[in-house]
Every structure is written in structure tokens, then in C-alpha cells.
ROSE-4610 file (N, C-alpha, C; in Angstrom, 1 decimal, always signed):
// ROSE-4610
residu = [X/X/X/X/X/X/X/X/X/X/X/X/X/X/X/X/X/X/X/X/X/X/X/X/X/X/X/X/X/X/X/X/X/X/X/X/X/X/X/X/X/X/X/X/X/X/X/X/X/X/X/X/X/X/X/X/X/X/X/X/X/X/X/X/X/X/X/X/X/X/X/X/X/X/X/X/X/X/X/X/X/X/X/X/X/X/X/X/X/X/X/X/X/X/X/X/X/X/X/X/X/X/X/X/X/X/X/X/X/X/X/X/X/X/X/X/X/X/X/X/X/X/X/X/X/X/X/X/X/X/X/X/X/X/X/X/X/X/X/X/X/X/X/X/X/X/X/X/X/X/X/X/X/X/X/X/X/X/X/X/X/X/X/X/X/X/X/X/X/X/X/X/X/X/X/X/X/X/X/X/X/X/X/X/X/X/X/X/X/X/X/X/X/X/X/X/X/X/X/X/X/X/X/X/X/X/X/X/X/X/X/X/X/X/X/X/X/X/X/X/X/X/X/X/X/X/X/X/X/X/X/X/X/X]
num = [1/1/1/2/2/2/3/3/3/4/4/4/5/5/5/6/6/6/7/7/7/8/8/8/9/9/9/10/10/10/11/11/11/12/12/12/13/13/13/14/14/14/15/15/15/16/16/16/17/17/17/18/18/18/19/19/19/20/20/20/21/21/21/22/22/22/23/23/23/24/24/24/25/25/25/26/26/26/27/27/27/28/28/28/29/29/29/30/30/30/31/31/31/32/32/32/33/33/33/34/34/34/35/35/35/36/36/36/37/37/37/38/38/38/39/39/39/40/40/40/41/41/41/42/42/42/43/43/43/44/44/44/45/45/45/46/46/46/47/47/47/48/48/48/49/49/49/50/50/50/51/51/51/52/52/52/53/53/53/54/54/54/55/55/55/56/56/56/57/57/57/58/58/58/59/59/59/60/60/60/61/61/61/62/62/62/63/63/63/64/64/64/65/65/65/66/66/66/67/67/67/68/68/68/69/69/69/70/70/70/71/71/71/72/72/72/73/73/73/74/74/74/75/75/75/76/76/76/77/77/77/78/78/78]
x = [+49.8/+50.7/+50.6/+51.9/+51.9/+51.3/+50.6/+50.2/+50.7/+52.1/+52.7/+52.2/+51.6/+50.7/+52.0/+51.6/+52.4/+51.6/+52.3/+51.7/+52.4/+51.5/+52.3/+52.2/+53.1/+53.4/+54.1/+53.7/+54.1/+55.2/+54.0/+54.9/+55.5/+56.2/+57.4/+56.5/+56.6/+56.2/+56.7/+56.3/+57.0/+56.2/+56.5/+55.7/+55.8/+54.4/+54.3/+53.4/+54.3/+53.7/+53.1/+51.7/+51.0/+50.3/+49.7/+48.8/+47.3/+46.4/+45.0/+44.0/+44.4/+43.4/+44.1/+45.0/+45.5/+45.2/+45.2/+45.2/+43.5/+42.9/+40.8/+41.1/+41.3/+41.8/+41.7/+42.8/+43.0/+42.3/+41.6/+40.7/+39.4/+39.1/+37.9/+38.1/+39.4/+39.4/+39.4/+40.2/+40.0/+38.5/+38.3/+36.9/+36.2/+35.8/+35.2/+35.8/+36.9/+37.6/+37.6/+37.4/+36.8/+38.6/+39.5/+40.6/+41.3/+42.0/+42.4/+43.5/+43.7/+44.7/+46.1/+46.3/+48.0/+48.1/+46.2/+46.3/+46.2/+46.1/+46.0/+47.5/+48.2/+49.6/+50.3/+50.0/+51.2/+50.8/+49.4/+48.9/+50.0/+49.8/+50.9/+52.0/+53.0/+53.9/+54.5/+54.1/+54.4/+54.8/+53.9/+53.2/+54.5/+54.7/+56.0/+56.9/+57.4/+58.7/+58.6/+58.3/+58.0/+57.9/+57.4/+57.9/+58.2/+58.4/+59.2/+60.2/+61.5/+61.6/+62.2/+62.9/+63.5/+62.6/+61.3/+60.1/+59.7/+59.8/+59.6/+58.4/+58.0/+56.4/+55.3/+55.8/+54.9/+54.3/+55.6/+55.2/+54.2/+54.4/+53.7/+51.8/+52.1/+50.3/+49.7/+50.6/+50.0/+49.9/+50.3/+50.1/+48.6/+48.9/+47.7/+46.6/+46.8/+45.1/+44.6/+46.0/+45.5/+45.0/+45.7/+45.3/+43.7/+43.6/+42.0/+41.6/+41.8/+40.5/+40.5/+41.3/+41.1/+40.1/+40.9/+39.8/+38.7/+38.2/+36.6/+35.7/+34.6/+33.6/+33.3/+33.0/+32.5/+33.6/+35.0/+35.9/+35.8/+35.4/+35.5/+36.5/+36.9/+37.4/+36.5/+35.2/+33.7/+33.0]
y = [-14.1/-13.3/-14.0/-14.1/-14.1/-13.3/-14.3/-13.6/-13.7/-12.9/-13.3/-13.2/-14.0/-13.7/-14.1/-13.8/-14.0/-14.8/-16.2/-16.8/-17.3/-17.8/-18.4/-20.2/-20.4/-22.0/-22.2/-22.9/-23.3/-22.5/-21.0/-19.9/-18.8/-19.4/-19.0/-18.2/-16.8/-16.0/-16.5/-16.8/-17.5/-16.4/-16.3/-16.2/-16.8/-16.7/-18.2/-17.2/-17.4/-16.7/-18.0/-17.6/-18.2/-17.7/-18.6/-17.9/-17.4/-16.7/-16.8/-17.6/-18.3/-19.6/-20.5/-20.9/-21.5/-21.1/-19.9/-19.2/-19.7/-19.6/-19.4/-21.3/-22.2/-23.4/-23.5/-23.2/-23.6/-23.1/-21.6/-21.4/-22.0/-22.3/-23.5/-24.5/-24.9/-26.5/-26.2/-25.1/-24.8/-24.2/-23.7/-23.8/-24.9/-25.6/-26.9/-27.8/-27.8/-28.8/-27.9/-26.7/-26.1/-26.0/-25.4/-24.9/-24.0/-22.9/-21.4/-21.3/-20.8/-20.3/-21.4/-20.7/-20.9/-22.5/-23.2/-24.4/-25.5/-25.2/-26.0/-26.0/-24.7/-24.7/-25.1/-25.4/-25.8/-27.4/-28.0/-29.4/-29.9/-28.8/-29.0/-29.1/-28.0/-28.4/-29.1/-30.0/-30.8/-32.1/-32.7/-33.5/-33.6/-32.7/-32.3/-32.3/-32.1/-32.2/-33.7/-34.4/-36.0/-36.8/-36.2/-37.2/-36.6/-35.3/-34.6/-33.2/-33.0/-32.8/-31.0/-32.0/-31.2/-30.3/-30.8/-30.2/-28.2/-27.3/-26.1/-26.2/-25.1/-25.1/-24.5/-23.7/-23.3/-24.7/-25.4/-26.4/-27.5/-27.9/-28.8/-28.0/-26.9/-26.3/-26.3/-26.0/-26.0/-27.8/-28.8/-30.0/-30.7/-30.0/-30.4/-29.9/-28.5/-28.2/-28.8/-29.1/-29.7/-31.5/-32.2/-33.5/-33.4/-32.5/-32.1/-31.8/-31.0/-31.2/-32.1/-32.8/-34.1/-35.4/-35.5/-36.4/-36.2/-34.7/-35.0/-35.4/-35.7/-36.5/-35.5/-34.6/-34.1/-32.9/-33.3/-32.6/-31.0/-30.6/-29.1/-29.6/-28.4/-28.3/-27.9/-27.6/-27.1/-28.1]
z = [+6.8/+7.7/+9.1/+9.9/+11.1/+12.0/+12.9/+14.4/+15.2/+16.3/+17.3/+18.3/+19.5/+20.9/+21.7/+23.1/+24.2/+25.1/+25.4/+26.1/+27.9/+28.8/+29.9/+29.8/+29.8/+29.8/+30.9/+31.9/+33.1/+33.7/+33.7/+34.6/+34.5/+32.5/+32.0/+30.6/+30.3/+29.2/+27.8/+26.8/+25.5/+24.9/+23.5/+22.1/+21.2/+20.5/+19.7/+18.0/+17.2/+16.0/+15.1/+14.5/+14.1/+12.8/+11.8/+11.0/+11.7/+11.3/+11.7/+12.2/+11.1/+11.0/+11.8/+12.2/+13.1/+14.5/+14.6/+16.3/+16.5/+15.0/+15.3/+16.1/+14.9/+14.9/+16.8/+16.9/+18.7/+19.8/+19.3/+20.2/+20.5/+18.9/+19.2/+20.2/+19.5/+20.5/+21.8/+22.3/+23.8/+24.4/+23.6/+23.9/+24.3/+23.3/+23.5/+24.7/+25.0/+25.9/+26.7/+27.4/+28.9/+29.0/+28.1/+28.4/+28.0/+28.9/+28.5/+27.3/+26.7/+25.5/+26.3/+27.7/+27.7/+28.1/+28.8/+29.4/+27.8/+26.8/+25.7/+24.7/+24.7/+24.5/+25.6/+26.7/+27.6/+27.1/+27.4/+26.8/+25.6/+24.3/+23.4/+23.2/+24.1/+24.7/+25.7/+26.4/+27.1/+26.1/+25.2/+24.3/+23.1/+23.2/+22.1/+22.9/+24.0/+24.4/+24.8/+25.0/+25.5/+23.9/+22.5/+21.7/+20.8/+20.2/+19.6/+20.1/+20.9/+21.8/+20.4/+20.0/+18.6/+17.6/+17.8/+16.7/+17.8/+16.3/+17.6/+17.7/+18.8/+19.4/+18.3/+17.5/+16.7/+15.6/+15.4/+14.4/+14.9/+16.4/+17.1/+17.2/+17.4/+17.3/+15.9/+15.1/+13.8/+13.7/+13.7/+13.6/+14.6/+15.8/+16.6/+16.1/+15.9/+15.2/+14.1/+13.2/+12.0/+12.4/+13.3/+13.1/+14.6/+15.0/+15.4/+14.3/+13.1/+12.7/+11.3/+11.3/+10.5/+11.2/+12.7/+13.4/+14.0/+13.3/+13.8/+13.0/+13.3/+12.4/+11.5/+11.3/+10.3/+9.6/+9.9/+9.4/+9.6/+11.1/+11.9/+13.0/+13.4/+15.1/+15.4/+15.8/+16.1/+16.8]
């Protein structure tokens, strides 16, 4: 099931629906990287409009958490 949150991305209110484990997914990483919910989705969106301008925002988070947690050493976002 979808989770829809409401986020601020440079200023501007969005919502971004997600599975669970996706939302846990990115809060780790923001965690660990010393950055807020909206400062790790704006990170994401920025990133995506610069090389996939066409790809939506929910697909670009679910791709970043996933290719975090493929590239970490022991296969966690943790």
C-alpha cells in the first residue's frame, strides 16, 4: 500500500506517495547523511530533473533507495 507524505522541495509543498519500505529506506539514508526528509528529496529531485527530467519524482526515490542499498557494502541502507 501507498504512503502519501507531503513534502517542501525548494519552498514549494509536493506529495510524494510511496511504499513503506521505501519511505523506512530513505529515512535511513537521511539519517545517516545528517539530512532532513524534504533536504534528501529535494537532493533527489534536483538529480532527476538534470538527467532524467521526464522520470516522475516518486520513481526517481524509489530508484535511489534502491541503488543505496545495492551499493553498500554489506547490502543495508544502515
Amino acid at each position: 500500500m501507498l504512503e502519501k507524505r507531503s513534502i517542501t522541495i525548494a519552498g514549494h509543498r509536493t506529495s510524494l506517495a510511496l511504499e513503506a519500505e521505501f519511505w523506512s529506506a530513505l529515512e535511513t539514508i537521511a539519517a545517516r547523511d545528517g539530512l532532513s526528509m524534504s533536504q534528501l528529496i529535494g537532493a533527489i529531485d534536483a538529480a532527476r530533473a538534470a538527467s532524467a527530467p521526464d522520470r516522475p519524482l516518486a520513481s526517481a526515490a524509489r530508484v535511489y533507495a534502491l541503488t543505496h542499498k545495492l551499493n553498500s557494502p554489506d547490502g543495508h541502507t544502515a
